[in-house]
N, C-alpha and C positions, 0 to 999 in steps of 0.2 A: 889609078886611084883605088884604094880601098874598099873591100864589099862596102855598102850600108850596112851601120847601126841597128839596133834593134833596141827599143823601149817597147815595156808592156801596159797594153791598154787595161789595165784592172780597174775594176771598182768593186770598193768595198761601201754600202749603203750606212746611211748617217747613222740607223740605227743598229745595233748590235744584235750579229749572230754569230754564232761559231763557224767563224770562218778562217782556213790558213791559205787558202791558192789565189791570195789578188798580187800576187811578185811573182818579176822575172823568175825563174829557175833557177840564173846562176846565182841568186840569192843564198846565201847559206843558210837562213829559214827554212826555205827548200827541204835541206837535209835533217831539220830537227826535229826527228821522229817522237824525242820527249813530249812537244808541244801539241800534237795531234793527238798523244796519248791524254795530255791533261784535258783537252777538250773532250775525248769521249770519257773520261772520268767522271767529269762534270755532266755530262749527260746522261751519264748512268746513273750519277749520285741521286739526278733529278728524277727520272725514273723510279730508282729505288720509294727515294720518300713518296712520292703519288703512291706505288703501290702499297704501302704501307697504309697512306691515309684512306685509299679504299678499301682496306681492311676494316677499317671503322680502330685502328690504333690511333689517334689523334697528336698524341704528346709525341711518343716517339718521330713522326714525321715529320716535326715541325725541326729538332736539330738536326735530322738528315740533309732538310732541305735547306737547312740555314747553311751548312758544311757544303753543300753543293754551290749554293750564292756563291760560297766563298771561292772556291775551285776554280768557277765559273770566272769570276772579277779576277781571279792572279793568272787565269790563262790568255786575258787583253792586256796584262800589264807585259806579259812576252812579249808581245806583237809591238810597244813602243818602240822598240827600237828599230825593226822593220820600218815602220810607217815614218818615222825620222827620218835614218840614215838612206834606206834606200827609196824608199815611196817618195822621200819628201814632200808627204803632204800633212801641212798644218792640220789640217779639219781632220784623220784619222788621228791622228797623235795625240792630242788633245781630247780624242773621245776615247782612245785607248785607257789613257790616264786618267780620266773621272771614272773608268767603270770600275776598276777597284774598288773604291770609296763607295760607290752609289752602289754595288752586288752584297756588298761588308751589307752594307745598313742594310739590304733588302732581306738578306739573312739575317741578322738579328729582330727586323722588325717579326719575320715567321716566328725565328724563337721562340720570342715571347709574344704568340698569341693574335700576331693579326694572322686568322685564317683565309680572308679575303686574294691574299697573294698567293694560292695557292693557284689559282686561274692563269695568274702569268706565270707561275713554275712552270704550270704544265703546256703554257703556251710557248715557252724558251726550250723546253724538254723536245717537242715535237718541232719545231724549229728545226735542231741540231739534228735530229733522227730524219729531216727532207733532205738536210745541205752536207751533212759527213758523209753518210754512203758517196755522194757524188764523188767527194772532195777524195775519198779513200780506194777507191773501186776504179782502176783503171782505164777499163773499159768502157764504163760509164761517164769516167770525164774525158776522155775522149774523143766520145760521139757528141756529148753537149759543145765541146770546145772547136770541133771540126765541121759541125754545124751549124754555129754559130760563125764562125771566118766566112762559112759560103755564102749566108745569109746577108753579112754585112758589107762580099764583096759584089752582091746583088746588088745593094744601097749604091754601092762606091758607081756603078756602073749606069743605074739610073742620074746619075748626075753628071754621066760622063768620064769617068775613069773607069781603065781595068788593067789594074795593074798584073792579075793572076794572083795565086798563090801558091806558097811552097812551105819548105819546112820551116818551122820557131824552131829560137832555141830551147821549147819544152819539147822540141821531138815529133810534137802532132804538124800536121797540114794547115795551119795558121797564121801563117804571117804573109804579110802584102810586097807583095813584089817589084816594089817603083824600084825605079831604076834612079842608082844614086848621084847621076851624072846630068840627069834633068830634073832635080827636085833641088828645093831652095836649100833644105838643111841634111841630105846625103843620110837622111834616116828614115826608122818607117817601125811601122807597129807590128805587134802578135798579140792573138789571142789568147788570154789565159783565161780559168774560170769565174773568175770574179765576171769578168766581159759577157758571163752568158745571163745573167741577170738573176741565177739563180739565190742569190742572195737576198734580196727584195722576194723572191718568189717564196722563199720558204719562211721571211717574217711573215707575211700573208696569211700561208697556210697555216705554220701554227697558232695566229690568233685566231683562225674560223673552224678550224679543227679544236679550241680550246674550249669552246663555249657551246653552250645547249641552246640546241635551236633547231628549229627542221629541218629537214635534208634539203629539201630543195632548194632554201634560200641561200642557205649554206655552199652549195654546188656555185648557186647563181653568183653570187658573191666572189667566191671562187675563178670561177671565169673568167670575170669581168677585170680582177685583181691582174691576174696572168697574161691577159692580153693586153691590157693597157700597159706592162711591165716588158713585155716584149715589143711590143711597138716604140715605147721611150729608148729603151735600149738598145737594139737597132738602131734608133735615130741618133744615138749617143756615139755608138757605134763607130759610126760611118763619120761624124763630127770628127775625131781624134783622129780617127785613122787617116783623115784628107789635112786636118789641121799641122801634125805634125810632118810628113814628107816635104808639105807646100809650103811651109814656116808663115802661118800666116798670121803669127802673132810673138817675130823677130822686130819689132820696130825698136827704136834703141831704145826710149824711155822704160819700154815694156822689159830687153834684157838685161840695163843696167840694173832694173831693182830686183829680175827673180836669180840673178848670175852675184850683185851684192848682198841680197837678205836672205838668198836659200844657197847661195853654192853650188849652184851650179852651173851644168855644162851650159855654155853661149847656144849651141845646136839644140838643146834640148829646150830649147826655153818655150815653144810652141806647144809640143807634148807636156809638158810643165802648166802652162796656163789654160787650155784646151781639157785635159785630165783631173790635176789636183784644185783647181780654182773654179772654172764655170761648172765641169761637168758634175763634181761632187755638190757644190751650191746649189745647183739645179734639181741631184737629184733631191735633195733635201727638202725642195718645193713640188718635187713629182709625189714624193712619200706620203707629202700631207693633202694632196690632191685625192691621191690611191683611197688613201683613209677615207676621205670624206663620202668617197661614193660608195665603198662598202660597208660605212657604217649606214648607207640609207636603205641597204636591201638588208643588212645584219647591225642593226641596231646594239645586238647585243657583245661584240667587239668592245664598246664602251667599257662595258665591265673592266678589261686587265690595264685598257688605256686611263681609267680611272687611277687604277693602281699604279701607273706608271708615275703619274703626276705626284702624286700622293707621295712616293719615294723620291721624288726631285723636291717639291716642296712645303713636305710636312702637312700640307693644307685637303682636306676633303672636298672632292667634287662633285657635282650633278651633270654631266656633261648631256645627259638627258634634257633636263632641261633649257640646258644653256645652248643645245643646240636648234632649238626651237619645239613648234607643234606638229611639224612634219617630219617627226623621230623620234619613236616611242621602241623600249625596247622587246614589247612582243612582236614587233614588225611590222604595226598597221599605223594609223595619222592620232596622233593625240585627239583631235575634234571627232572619231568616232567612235 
């Protein structure tokens, strides 16, 4: 028989950061050096404008940063075709393709005049500035991606498997070693960067690095973001990585519809339902979870989440409010 397969355990989080490394490698994304150039473009462009508007020049940094939106939104419109053809996963594809539209309007709406988005400029600016060095620096993805396999083959092991690790085909020490002779579907995972969770980690950090608030609660917040993100993902982790060798979600109704409505391979269908459907749906409910607890130590997060909405639809919020009496955004209980 033939080695096993290799599928990659990537995730990309529901919400948008400049990310290129959630695909296999022999992706030809991989190679399109253009597309990493246009993301730090756009991170620079955002840059630029902030430092401009700390100049106290106002006008000027409003089309810098509306130019930057833009750059920003047609560097996810690259990535549809990735998240189609090779990811095939619905729920990236689909967010690829609104961010065009909804980066367009956010830049124009700065253009002219709402200075309030500048909070999330610079919350998307420092974003891209946690997750690109990883993404671009060698060494540094590397150790996230090879410490993250160890970690996950830890997981794999407390539940009773150990299959080892050897090389992905990204080259690092990541991929799980079942043996393709007793596993249901003769296939098996690697870790790439999306897998190490840094993606969730650096939305995080640039919304609590974006806003004005003490150090300390700011750290606190911080923490508490990263560890609950690492412990999900670990747990995510180890889900895909056991789900797809062991085909535990080969039953036929489950391959006739993702082998007739996605195209694909009958073996892959595990890794398929296990990666692009539960695990991305869930993180989706992890995010708004994450949210809720560091907006009760950093209330003041609300701010660029305000503006998010506002950019989705047209409509002004008080999320302060609407979140009750026990979240006020100087960081103490509305009742004192």
């Amino acid at each position: 028989m033939s080695p096993p397969s290799s599928t990659s355990v990537g995730l990309e989080t529901a919400v948008g950061v400049a990310s290129t490394g959630n695909g296999a490698v022999g992706s030809a994304l991989r190679s399109a050096q253009p597309i990493d150039a246009l993301a730090w473009i756009a991170i620079v462009a955002f840059g630029l404008a902030l430092l401009v508007r700390w100049s106290d020049v106002v006008v000027p940094a409003r089309p810098i940063a509306g130019v930057a939106w833009l750059l920003f939104g047609t560097y996810w419109l690259t990535m549809v075709p990735y998240y189609y053809y090779d990811a095939q996963s619905p729920l990236q594809t689909v967010l690829a393709l609104v961010a065009l539209p909804l980066c367009a309007y956010t830049g124009y709406l700065l253009w002219n005049g709402r200075e309030s988005l500048f909070v999330l400029t610079k919350a998307v600016a420092l974003m891209g500035l946690i997750y690109l060095p990883a993404e671009t620096i060698p060494i540094v993805r590397q150790w996230l991606i090879e410490t993250t396999a160890v970690q996950t083959h830890y997981g794999m092991e407390l539940l009773g498997h150990s299959p080892g690790i050897n090389e992905g085909m990204n080259g690092y020490e990541s991929r799980f070693n079942f043996n393709s002779e007793e596993t249901a579907t003769g296939r098996t995972t690697y870790i790439v960067l999306a897998c190490t969770g840094l993606g969730s980690m650096a939305i995080f950090g640039g919304l609590i690095a974006a806003v004005s608030a003490p150090l300390r609660r700011k750290l606190t917040a911080f923490a508490l973001a990263i560890g609950v993100i690492w412990l999900l993902n670990l747990v995510r982790n180890v889900f895909i990585g056991l789900a797809t060798p062991h085909g535990w979600f080969q039953q036929d109704l489950v391959v006739s519809l993702v082998t007739t409505y996605m195209g694909a391979e009958e073996a892959r269908v595990s890794y398929l339902v296990a990666h692009n459907y539960i695990s991305q749906l869930l993180a989706v409910v992890a995010l708004i979870g994450v949210t809720y607890l560091v907006v009760k130590i950093l209330p003041e997060v609300l701010e660029p989440l305000e503006e998010v909405l506002f950019v989705l639809t047209g409509t002004e919020y008080d999320l302060e409010t609407a979140l009750g009496a026990d979240v006020r955004t100087d960081g103490g209980s509305r009742d004192t």
